[in-house]
Backbone as JSON Lines, residues from 0, in Angstrom:
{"i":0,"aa":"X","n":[-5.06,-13.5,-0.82],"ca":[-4.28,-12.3,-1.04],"c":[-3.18,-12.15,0.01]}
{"i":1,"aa":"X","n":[-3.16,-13.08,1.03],"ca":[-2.6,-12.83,2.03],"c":[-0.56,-12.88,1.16]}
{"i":2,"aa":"X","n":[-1.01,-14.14,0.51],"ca":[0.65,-14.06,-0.15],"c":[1.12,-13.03,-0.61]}
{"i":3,"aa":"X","n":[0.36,-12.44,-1.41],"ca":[0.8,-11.43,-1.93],"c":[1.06,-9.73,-1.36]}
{"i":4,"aa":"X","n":[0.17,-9.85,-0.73],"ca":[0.31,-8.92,0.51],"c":[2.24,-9.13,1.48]}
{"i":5,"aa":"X","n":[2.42,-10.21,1.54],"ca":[3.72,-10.87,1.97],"c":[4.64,-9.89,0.91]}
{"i":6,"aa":"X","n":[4.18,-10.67,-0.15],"ca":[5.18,-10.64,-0.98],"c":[5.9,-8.71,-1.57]}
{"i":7,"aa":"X","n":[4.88,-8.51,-1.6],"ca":[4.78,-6.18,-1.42],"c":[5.86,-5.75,-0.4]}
{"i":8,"aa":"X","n":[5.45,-6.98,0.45],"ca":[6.02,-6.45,2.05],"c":[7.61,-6.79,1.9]}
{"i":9,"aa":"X","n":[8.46,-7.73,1.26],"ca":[9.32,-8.13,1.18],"c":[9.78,-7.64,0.02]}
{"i":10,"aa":"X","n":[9.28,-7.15,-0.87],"ca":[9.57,-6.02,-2.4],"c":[10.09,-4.97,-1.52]}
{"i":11,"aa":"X","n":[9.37,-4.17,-0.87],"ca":[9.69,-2.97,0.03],"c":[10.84,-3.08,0.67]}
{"i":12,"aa":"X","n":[11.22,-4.6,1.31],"ca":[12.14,-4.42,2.21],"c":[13.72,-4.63,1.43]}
{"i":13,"aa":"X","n":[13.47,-5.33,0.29],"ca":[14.5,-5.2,-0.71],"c":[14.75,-4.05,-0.87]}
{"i":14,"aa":"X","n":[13.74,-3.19,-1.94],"ca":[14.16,-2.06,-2.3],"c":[14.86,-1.23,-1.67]}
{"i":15,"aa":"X","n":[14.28,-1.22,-0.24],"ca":[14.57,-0.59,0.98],"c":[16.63,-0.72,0.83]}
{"i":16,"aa":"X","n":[16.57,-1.55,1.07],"ca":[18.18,-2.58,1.38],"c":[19.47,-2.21,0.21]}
{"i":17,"aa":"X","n":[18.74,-1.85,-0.62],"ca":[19.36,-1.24,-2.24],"c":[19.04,-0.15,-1.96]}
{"i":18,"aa":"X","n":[18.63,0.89,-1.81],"ca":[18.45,1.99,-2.01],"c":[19.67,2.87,-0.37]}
{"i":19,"aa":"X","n":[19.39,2.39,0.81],"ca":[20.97,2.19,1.73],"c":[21.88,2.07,1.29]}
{"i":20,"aa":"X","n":[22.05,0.67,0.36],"ca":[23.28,0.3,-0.61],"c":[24.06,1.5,-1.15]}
{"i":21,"aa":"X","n":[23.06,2.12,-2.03],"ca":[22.89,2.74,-2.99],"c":[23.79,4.29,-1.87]}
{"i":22,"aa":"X","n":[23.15,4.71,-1.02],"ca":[23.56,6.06,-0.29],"c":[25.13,5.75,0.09]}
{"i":23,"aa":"X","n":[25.12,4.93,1.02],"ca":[26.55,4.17,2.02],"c":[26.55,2.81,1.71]}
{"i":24,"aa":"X","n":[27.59,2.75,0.28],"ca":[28.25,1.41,-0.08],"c":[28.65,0.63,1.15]}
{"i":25,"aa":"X","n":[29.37,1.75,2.26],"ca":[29.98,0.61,2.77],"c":[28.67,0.76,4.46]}
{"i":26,"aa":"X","n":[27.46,0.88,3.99],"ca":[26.78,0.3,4.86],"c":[26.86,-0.81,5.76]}
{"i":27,"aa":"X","n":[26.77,-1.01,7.6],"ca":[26.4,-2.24,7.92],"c":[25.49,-2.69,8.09]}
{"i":28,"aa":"X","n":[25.47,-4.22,8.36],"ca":[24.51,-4.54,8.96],"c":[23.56,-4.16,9.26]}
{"i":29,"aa":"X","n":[23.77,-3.73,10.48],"ca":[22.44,-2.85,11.42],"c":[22.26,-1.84,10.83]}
{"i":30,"aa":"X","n":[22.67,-1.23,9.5],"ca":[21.89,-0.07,9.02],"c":[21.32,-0.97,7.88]}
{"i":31,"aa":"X","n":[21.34,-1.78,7.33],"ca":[20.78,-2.42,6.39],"c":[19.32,-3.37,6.8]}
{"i":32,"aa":"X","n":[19.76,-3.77,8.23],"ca":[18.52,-4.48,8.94],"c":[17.46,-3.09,9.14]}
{"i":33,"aa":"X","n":[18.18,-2.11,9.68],"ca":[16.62,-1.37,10.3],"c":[15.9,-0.75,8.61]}
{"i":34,"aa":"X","n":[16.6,-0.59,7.94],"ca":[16.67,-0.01,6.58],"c":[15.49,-1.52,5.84]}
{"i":35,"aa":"X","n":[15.72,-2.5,6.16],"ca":[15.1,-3.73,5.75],"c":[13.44,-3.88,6.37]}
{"i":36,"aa":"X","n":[13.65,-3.75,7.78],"ca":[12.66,-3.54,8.75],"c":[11.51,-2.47,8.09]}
{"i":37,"aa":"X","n":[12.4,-1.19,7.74],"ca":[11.64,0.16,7.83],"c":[10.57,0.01,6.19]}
{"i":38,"aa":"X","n":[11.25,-0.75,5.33],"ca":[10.95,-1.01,4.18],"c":[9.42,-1.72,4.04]}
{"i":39,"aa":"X","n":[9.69,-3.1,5.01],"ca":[8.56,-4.18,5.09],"c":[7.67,-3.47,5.63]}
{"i":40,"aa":"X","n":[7.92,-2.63,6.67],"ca":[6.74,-2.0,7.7],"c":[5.97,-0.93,6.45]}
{"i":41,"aa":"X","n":[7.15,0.12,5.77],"ca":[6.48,0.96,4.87],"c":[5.68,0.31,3.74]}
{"i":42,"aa":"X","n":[6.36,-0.53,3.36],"ca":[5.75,-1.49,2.26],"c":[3.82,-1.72,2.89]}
{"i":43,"aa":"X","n":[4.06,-2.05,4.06],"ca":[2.42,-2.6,4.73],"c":[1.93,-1.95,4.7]}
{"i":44,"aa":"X","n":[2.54,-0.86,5.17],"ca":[1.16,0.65,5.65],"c":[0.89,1.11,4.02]}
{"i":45,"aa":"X","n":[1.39,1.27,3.18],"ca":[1.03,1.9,1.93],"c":[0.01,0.89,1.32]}
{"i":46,"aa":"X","n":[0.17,-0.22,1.3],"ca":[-1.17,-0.9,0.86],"c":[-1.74,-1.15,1.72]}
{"i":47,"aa":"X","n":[-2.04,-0.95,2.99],"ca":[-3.34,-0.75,3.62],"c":[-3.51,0.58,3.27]}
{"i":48,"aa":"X","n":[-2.98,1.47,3.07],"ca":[-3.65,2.84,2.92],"c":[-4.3,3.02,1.26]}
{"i":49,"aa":"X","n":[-3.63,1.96,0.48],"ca":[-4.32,2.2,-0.59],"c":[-5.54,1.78,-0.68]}
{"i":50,"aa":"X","n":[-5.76,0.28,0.22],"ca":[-6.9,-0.96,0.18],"c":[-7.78,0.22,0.97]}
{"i":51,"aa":"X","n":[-7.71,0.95,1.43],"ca":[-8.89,1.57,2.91],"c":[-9.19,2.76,1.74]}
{"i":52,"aa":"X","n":[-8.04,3.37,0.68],"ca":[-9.3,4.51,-0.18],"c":[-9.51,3.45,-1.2]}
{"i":53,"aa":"X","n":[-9.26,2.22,-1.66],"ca":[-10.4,1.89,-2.33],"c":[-11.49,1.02,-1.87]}
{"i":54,"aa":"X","n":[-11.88,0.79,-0.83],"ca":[-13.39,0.51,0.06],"c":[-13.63,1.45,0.1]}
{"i":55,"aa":"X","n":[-13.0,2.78,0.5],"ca":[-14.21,3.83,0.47],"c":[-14.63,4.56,-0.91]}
{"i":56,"aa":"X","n":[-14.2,4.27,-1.85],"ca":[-14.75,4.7,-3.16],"c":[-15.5,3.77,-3.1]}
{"i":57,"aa":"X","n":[-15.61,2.66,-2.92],"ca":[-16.67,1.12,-3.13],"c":[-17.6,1.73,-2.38]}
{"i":58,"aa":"X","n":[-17.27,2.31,-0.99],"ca":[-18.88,2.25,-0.39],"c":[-19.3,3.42,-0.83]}
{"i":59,"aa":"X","n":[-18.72,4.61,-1.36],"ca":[-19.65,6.09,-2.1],"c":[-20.55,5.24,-2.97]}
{"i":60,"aa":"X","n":[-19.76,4.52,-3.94],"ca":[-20.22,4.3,-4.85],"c":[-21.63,3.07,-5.02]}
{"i":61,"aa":"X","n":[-21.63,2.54,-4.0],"ca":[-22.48,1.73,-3.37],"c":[-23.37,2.41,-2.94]}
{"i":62,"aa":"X","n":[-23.39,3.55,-1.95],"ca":[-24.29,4.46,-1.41],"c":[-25.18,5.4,-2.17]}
{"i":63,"aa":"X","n":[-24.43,5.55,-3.36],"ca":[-25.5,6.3,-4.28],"c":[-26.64,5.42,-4.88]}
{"i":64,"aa":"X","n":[-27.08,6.31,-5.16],"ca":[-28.64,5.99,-5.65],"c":[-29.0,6.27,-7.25]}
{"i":65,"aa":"X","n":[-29.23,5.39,-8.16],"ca":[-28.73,6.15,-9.59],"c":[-30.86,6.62,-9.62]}
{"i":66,"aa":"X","n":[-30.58,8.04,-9.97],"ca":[-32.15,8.42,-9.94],"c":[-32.86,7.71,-11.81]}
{"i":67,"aa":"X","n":[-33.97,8.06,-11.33],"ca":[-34.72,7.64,-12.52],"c":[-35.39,8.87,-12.99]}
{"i":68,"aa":"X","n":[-35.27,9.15,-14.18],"ca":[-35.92,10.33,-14.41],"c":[-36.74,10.04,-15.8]}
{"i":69,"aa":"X","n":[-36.88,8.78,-16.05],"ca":[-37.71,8.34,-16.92],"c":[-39.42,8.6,-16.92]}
{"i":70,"aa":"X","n":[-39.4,8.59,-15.67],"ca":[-41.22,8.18,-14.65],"c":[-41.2,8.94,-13.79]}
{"i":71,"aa":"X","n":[-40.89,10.75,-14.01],"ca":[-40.89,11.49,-13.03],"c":[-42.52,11.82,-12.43]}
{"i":72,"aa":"X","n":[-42.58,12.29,-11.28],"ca":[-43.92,12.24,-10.83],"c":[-44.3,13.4,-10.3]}
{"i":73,"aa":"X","n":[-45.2,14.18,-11.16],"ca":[-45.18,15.53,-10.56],"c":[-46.4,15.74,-10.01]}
């Protein structure tokens, strides 16, 4: 997964780079690099933040206990 994880990261930093474009045509450089930068970095943190709530739905869901109420015991 590691590629693809890359690859999110470099989607972001595009979009990122177009969407600058997009505000100040006549953008430079150095607003297009940190704008590139800020993209890859945002790009990372959002799928780690997605990957960390879905382990923790995995481990609720792991942690429960499905009851039996077939063979209750009174």
């Amino acid at each position: 997964m590691g590629l693809l994880d890359e690859a999110g990261k470099i989607a972001g930093a595009i979009a990122a780079v177009e969407a600058a474009e997009k505000v100040d045509p006549e953008a430079g450089l150095l607003t297009k690099g940190i704008a590139a930068i800020a993209g890859f970095e945002g790009a990372g943190k959002l799928e780690s933040m997605i990957e960390k709530k879905d382990d923790d739905k995995q481990d609720v869901a792991d942690n429960t206990q499905p009851t039996d109420d077939t063979n209750p015991q009174t």
